[in-house]
C-alpha positions as CSV (number, residue, x, y, z in Angstrom):
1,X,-99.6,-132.5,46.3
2,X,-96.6,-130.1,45.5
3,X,-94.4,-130.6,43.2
4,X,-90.9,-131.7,43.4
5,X,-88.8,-129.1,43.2
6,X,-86.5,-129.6,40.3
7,X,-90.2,-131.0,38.5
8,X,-91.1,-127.0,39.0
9,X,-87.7,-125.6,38.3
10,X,-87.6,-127.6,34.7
11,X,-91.3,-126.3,34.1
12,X,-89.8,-122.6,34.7
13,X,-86.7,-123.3,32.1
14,X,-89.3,-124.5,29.6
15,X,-92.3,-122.0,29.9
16,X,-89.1,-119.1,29.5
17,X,-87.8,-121.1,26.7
18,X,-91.7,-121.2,25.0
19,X,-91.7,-117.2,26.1
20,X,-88.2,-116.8,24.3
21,X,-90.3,-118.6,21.0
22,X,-93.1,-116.3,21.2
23,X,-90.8,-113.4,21.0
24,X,-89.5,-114.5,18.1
25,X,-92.2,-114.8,16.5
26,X,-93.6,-111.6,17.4
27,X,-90.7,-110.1,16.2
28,X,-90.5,-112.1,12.7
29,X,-94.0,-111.3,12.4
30,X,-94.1,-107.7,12.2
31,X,-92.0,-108.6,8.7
32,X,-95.2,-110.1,7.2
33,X,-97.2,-108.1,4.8
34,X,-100.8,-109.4,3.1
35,X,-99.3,-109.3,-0.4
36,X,-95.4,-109.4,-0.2
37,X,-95.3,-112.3,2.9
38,X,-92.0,-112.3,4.0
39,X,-89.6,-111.0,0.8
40,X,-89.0,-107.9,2.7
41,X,-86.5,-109.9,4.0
42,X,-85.0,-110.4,0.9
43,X,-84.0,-107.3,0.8
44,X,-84.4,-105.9,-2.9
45,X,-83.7,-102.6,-3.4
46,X,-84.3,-99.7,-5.7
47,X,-81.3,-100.0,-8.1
48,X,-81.8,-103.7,-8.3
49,X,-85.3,-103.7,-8.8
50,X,-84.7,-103.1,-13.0
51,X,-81.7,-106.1,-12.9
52,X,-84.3,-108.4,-11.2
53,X,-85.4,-111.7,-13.7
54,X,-88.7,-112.0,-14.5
55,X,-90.4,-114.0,-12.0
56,X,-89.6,-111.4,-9.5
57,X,-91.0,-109.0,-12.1
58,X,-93.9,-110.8,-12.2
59,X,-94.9,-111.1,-8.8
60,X,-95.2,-109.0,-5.9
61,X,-91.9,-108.5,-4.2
62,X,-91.1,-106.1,-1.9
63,X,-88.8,-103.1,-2.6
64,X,-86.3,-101.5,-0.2
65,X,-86.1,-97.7,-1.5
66,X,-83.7,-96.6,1.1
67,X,-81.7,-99.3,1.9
68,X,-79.4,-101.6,0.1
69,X,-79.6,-104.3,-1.6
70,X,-78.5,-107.8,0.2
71,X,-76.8,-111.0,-0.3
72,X,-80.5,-112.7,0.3
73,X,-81.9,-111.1,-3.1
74,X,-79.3,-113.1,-5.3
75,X,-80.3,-116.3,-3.2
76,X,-83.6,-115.8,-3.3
77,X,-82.8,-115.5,-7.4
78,X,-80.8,-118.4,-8.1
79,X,-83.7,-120.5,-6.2
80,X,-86.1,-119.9,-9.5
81,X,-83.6,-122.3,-11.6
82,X,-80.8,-124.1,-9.3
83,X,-79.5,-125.1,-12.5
84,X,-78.3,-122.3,-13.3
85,X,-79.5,-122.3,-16.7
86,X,-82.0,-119.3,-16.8
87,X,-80.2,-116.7,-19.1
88,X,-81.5,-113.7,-16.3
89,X,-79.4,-114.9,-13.5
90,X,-76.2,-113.2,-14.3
91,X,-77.3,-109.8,-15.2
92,X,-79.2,-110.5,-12.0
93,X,-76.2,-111.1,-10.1
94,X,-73.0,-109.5,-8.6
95,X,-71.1,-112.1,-9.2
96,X,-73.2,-115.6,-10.4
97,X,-70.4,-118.2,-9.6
98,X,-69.5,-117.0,-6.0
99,X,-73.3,-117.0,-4.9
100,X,-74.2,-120.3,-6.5
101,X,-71.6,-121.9,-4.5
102,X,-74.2,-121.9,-1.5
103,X,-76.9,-123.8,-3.7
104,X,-78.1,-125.8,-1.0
105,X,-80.8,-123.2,0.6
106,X,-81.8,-122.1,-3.4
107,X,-82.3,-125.7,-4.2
108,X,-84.4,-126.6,-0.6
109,X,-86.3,-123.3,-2.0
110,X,-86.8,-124.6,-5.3
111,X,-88.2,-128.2,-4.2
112,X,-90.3,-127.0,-1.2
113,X,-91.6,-124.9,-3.7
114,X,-92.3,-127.1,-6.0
115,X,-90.3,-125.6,-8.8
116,X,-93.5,-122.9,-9.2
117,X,-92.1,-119.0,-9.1
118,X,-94.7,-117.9,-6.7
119,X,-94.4,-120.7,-4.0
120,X,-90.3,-120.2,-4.5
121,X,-90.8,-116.6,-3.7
122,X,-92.6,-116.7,-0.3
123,X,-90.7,-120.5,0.5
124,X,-86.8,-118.8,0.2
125,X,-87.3,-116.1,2.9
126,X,-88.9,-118.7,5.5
127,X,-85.9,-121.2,5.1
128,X,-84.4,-119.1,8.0
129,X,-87.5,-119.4,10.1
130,X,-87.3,-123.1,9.9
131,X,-83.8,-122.9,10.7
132,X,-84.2,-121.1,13.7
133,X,-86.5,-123.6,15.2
134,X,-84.8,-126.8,14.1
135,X,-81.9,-125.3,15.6
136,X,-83.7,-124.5,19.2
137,X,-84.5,-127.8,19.4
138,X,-81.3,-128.8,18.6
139,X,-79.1,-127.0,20.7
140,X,-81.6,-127.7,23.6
141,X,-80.7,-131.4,23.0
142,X,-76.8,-130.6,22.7
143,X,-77.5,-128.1,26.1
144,X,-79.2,-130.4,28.0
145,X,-81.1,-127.3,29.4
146,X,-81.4,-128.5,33.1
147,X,-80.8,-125.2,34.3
148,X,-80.3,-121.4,34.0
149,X,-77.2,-121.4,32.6
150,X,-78.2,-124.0,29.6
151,X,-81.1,-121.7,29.1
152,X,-78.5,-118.4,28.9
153,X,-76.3,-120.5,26.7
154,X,-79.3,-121.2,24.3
155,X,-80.8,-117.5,24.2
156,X,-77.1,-116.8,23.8
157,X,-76.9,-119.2,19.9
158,X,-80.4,-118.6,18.7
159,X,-80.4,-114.6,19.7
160,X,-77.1,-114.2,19.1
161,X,-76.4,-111.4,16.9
162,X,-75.2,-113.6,13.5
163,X,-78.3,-115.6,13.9
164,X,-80.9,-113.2,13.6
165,X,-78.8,-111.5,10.7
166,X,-79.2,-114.2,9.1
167,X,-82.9,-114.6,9.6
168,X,-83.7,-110.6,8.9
169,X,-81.5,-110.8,5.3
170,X,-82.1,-114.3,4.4
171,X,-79.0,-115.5,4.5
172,X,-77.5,-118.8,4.5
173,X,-75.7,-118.8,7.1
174,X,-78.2,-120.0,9.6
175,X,-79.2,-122.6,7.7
176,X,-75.8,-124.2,7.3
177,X,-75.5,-123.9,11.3
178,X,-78.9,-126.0,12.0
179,X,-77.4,-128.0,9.3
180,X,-73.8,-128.4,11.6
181,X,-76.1,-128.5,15.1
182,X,-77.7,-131.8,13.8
183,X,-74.1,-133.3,12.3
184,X,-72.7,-133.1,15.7
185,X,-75.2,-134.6,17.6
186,X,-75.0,-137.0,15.3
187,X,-71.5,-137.7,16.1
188,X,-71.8,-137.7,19.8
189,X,-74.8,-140.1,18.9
190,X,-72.3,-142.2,17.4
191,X,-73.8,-142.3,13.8
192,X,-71.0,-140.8,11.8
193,X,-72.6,-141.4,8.5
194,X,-74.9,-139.3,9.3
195,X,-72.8,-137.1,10.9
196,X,-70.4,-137.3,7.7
197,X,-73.2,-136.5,5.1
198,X,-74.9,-133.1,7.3
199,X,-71.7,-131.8,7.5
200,X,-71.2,-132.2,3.4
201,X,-74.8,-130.5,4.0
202,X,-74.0,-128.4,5.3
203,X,-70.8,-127.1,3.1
204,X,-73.3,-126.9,0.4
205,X,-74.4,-124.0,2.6
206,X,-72.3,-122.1,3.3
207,X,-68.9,-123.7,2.6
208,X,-66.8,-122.7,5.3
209,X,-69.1,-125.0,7.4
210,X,-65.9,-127.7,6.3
211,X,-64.0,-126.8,9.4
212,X,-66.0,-128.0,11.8
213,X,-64.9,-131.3,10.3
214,X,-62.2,-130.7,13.2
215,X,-65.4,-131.2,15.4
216,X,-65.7,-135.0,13.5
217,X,-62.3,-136.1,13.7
218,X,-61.5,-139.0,15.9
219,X,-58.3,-140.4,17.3
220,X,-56.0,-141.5,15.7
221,X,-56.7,-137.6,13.8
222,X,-54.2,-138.8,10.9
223,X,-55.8,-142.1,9.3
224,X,-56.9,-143.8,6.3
225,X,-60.3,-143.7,7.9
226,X,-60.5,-139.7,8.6
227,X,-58.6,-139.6,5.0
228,X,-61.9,-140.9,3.4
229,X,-64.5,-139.4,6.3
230,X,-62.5,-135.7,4.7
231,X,-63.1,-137.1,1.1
232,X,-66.8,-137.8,1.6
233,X,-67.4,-134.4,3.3
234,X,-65.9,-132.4,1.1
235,X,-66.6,-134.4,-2.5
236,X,-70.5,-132.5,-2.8
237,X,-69.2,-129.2,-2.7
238,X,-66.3,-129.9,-5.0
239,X,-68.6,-131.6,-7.5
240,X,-71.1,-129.0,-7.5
241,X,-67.8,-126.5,-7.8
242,X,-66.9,-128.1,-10.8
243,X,-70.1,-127.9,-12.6
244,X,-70.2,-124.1,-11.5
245,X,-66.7,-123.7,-13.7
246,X,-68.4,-125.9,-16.7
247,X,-71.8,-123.6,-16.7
248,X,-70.8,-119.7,-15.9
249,X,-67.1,-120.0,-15.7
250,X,-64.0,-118.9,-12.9
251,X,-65.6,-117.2,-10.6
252,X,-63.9,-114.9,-7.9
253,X,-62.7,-117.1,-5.0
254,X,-63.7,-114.8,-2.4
255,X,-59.7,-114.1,-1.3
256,X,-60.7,-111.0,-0.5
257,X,-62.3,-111.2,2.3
258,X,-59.1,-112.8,4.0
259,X,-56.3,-110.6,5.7
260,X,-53.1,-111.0,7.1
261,X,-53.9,-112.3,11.1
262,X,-55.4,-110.2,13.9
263,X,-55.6,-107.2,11.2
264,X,-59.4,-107.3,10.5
265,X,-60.4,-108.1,14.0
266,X,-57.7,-104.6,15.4
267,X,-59.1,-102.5,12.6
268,X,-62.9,-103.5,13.9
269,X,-62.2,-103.0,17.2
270,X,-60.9,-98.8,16.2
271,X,-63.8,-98.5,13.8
272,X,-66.6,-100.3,16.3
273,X,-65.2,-97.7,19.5
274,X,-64.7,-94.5,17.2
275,X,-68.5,-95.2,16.2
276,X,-69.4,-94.8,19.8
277,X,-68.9,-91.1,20.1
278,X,-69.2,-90.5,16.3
279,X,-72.1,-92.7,14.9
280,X,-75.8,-90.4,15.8
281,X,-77.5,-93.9,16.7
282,X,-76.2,-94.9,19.8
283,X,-77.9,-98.0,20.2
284,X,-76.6,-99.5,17.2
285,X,-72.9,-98.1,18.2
286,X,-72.9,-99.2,21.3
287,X,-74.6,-102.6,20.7
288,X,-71.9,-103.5,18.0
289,X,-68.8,-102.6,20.5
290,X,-70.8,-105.3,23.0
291,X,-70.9,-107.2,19.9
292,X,-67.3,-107.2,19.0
293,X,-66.7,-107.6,22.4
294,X,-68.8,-110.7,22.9
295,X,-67.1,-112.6,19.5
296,X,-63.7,-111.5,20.8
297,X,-64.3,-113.3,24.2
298,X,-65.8,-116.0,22.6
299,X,-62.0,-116.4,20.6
300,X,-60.5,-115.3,24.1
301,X,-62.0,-118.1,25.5
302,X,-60.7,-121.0,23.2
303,X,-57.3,-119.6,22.9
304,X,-56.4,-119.9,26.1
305,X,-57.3,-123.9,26.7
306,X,-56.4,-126.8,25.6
307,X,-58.6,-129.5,25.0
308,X,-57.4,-131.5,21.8
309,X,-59.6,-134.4,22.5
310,X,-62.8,-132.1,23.1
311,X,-64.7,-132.0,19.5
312,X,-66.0,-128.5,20.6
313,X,-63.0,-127.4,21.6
314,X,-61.2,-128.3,18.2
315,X,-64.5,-126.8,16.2
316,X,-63.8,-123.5,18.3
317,X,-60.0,-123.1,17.6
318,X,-60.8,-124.0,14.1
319,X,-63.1,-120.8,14.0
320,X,-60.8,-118.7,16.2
321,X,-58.0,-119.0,13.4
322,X,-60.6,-118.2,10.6
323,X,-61.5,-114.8,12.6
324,X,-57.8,-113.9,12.9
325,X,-57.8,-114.2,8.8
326,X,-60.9,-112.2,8.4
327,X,-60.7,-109.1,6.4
328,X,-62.4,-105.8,6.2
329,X,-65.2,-106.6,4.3
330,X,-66.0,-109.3,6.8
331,X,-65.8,-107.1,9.6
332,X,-67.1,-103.6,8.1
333,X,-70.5,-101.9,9.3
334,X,-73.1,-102.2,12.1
335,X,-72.4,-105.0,13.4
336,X,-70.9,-107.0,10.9
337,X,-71.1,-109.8,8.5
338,X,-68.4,-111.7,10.9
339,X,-71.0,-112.9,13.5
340,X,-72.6,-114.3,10.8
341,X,-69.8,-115.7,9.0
342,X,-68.6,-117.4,13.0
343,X,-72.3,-118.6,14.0
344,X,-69.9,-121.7,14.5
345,X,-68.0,-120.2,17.2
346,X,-70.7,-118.7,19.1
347,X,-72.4,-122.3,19.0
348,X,-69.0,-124.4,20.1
349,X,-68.8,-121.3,22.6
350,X,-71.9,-121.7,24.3
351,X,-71.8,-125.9,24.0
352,X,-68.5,-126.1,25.8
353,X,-68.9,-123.2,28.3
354,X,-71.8,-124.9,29.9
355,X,-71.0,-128.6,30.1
356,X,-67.1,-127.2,31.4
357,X,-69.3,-124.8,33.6
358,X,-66.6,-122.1,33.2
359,X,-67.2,-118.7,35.3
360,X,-70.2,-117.1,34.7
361,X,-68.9,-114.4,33.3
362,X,-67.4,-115.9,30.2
363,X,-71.0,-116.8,29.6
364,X,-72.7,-113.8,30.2
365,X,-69.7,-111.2,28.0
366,X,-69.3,-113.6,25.4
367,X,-73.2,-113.7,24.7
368,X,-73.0,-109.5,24.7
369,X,-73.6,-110.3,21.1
370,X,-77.9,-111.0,21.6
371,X,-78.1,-106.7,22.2
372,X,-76.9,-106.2,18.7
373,X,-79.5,-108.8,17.1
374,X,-82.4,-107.7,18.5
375,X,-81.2,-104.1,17.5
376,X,-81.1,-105.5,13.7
377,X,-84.6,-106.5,14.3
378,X,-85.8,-102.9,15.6
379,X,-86.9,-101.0,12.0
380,X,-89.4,-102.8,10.0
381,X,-89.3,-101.7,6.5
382,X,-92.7,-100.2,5.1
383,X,-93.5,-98.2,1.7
384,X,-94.6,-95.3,3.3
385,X,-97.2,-94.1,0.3
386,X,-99.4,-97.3,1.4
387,X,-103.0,-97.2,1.8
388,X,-104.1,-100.7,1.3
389,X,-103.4,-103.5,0.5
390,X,-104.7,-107.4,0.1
391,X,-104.6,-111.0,-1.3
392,X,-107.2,-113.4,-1.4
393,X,-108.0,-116.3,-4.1
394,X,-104.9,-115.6,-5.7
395,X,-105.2,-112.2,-6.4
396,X,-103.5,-109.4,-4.6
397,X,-103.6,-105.8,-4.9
398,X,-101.9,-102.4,-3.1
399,X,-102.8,-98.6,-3.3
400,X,-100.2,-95.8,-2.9
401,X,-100.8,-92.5,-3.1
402,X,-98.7,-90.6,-5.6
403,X,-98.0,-86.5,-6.4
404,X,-99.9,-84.3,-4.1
405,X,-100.2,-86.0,-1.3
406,X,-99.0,-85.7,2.3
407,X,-97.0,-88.5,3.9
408,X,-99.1,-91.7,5.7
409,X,-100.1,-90.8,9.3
410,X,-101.8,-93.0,11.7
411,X,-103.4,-92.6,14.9
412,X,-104.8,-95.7,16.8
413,X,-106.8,-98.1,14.3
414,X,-106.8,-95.1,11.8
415,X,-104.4,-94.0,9.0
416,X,-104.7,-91.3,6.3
417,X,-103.2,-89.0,3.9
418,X,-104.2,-85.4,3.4
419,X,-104.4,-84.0,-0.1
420,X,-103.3,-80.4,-1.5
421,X,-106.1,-80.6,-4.0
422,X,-105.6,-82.9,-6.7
423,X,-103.6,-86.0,-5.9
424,X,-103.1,-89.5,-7.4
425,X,-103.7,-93.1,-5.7
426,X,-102.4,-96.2,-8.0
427,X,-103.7,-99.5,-7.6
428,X,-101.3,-102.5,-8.8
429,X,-102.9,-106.0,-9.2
430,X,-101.1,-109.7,-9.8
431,X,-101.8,-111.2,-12.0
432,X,-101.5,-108.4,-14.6
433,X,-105.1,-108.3,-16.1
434,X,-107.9,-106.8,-15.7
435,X,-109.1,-106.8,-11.5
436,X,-112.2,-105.3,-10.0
437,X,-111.5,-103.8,-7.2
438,X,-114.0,-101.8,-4.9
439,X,-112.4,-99.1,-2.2
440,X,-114.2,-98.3,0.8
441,X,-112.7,-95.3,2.0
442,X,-113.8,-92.1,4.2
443,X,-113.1,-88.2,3.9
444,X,-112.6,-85.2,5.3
445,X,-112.0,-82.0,4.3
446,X,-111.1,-77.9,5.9
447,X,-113.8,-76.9,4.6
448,X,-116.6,-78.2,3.0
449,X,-116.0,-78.9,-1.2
450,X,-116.6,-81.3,-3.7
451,X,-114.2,-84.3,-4.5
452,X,-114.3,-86.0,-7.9
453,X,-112.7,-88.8,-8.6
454,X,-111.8,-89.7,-12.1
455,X,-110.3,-93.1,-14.0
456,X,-108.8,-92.9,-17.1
457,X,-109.1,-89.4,-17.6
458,X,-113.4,-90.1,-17.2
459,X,-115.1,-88.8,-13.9
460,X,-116.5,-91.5,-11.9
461,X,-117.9,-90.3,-9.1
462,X,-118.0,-87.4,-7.1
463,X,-119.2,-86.4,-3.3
464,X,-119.4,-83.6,-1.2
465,X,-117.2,-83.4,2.1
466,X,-117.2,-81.5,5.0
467,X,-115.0,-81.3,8.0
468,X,-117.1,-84.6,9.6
469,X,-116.1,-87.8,8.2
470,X,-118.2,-89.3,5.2
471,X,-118.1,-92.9,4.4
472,X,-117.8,-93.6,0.7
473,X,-117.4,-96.7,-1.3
474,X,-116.3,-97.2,-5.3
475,X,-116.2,-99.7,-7.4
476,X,-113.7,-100.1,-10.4
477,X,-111.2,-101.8,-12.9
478,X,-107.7,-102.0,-13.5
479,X,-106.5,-103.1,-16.7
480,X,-103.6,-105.2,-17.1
481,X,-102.5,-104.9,-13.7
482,X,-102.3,-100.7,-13.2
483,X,-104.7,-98.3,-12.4
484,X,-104.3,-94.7,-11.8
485,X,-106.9,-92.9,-9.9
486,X,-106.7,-89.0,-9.9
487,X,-109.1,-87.1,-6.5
488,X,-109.4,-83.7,-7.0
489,X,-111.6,-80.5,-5.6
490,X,-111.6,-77.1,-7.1
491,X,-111.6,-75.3,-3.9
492,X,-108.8,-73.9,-3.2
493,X,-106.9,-75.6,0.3
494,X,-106.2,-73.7,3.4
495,X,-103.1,-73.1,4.7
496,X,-102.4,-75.8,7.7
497,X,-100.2,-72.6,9.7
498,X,-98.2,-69.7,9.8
499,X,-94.7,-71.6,9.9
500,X,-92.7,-72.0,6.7
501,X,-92.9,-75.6,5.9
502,X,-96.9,-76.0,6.8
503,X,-98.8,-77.7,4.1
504,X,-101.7,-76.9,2.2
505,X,-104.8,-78.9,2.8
506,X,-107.6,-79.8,1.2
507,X,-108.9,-83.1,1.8
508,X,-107.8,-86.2,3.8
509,X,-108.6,-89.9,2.6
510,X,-108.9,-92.2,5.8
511,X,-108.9,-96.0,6.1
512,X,-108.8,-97.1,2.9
513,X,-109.9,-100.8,2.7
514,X,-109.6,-103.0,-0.7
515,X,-112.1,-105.7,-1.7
516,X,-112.1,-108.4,-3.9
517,X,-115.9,-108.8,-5.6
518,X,-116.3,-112.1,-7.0
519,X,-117.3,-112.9,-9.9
């Protein structure tokens, strides 16, 4: 017996929406690593790494060398002590008190954690993970996905380009929209204290989620009752506020990120179209002119209706006036920190869109957004003087090559590093004591030589290698969480060519693998 129709057509929207997961996940999982997990995303860089407090000194965090440092590292930070007590955290910070106003993701952190540094450490990053999927099945609820068009509109939120910025930095800003998702479905539920305490939720989040308290209002809008609904929403975050003055101090009240209207959004507009015949990579230039373009629709879109008594229409107009005031720090770089900062836009954008069912084309240009998030996702950061690493019964350890070595190449299954002669590999353990460790490696010389391996200035072990590949395995120590092995062969290399810049090679070391013996 065939099934109905519409039985077959709602089977379609669901296996693409369960397609539209798996993505996702692919995507996010290229991020994990056997020893750091997720805190790539974190995104810790070089000149932060000394400023970090201990428990990210402690553990195995992962370090951007050649890119900035993000707002997710000082998150990721405060989580260790929500308090705010631990002495570290300001000469960890850029500036303590305006962070720590978003405590709510730290603190979430903190207790899914269990208040123990390396549970806190892997938990922060994969808030945003668990956002994204408590807000798919949100939104599918507030869609109603019957259809195509509910299916675009929910691609359009959870893809959108502020989303997965938020997920690839660590951000907060997701978080306080799942957060927002589930207070207004509460309210078209009917619950309003629910609805009333996820919205002071999710101001402990990221704080401007308090103007989707337009989205909340009911008739009559000025009334003793929305007086005290505005009190309730807003009293957390002012509480936690003032304890922030009464531990660290003013802080800076963020003013600058505001403009005088339309300013930021015209100056974004010149820098995002110069970019396309100026910027080398095209796909993020172009991607963040679609982006602007999609946001500035999105505005477009509630500015010219009027539908006081629709709550997503009053949440969207509330967010259109914010991006008039948005300055250029908001809107600066590729593609901006604005589709982050108006994820409550986009989401009121796609809600009302589909149950109006306006054109089809103000669905399809205002989600041109989704281009520029999956380009965020495109470069996977990786240390690129990694051999090996792994993690197993609580211990973890990496090997990078150091001084005369060639840069990583793979192949395939295969990876390896050729050697001018005499070249270092370090291996650093957590915890910091003594580790045996046991490499399983091959090699593979020019010519044929002898390679010696020594530890601690002692030689402990040596081989002949040949130009056929040799199998070899070595067992070791480090001591208190370091060690520095040193391969060297007194032949002299050959030359790899005739051009300029060729190398000198002696010896390659191929796919090194770490082990663990127990004890």
């Amino acid at each position: 017996m065939t099934a109905p129709a519409s039985s077959r057509h709602r089977w379609l929207l669901r296996a693409a929406a369960l397609a539209a997961v798996a993505l996702f996940l692919v995507l996010m999982g290229r991020y994990w690593h056997p020893v750091y997990g997720l805190t790539s995303l974190i995104q810790l860089d070089a000149p932060n790494d000394d400023l970090k407090i201990a428990a990210f000194r402690e553990l195995p965090v992962f370090v951007h060398r050649d890119n900035g440092g993000y707002d997710g590292l000082y998150y990721a930070q405060i989580a260790h002590d929500p308090t705010l007590r631990d002495p570290e955290l300001p000469r960890a910070m850029d500036n303590l008190g305006y962070r720590a106003r978003r405590i709510l993701p730290p603190a979430l952190a903190w207790l899914l954690g269990a208040g123990q540094p390396a549970w806190i450490i892997h938990t922060y990053p994969l808030l945003n993970l668990l956002a994204w999927f408590a807000l798919a099945v949100l939104l599918w609820k507030l869609l109603a996905v019957a259809d195509t068009r509910g299916l675009l509109a929910w691609l359009g939120v959870l893809f959108s380009a502020g989303t997965l910025a938020s997920v690839r930095l660590a951000l907060t800003d997701l978080i306080a929209l799942a957060i927002l998702a589930a207070a207004l479905l509460a309210a078209e539920q009917s619950r309003r204290r629910s609805a009333t305490a996820l919205l002071a939720a999710a101001a402990l989040a990221r704080e401007t989620s308090l103007l989707a308290f337009a989205g909340l209002a009911e008739r009559p809008f000025f009334s003793l009752r929305t007086i005290l609904r505005v009190f309730l929403v807003v009293a957390p975050l002012a509480a936690w506020l003032v304890y922030l003055r009464w531990r660290i101090g003013p802080a800076d009240a963020g003013w600058a990120n505001f403009t005088f209207p339309g300013s930021g959004l015209v100056e974004k507009w010149s820098a995002a179209t110069t970019a396309l015949f100026t910027v080398a990579d095209h796909p993020l230039a172009i991607t963040t002119w679609l982006a602007t373009l999609g946001l500035t629709t999105q505005a477009v879109f509630f500015a010219t209706r009027w539908r006081l008594d629709d709550r997503w229409w009053r949440i969207g107009i509330a967010y259109t006036v914010l991006l008039l005031f948005l300055g250029t720090a908001v809107w600066e770089d590729f593609p901006g920190a604005a589709l982050r900062v108006l994820l409550p836009l986009t989401l009121a954008f796609n809600v009302l869109v589909h149950r109006t069912r306006a054109p089809l084309a103000w669905l399809l240009i205002g989600n041109l957004t989704l281009f520029a998030g999956l380009v965020g996702l495109r470069d996977v950061p990786a240390d690129p003087r990694e051999l090996a690493a792994i993690k197993s019964s609580g211990t973890a350890v990496i090997a990078r090559t150091g001084e005369g070595w060639s840069g990583r190449e793979e192949h395939g299954r295969h990876h390896w590093s050729w050697c001018s002669g005499q070249g270092t590999v370090t291996l650093e353990t957590w915890p910091r004591h003594s580790t045996p460790v046991q490499l399983n490696f091959s090699l593979r010389a020019v010519t044929p030589r002898t390679v010696i391996l020594r530890h601690t200035g002692r030689e402990v072990w040596r081989t002949a290698v040949g130009p056929t590949l040799s199998h070899q395995t070595v067992a070791l120590r480090s001591e208190h969480g370091r060690a520095v092995l040193e391969f060297f062969s007194d032949t002299p290399p050959q030359r790899e060519g005739a051009n300029a810049d060729a190398r000198d090679l002696s010896f390659a070391l191929y796919d090194l693998r770490l082990t663990l013996p127990k004890l």
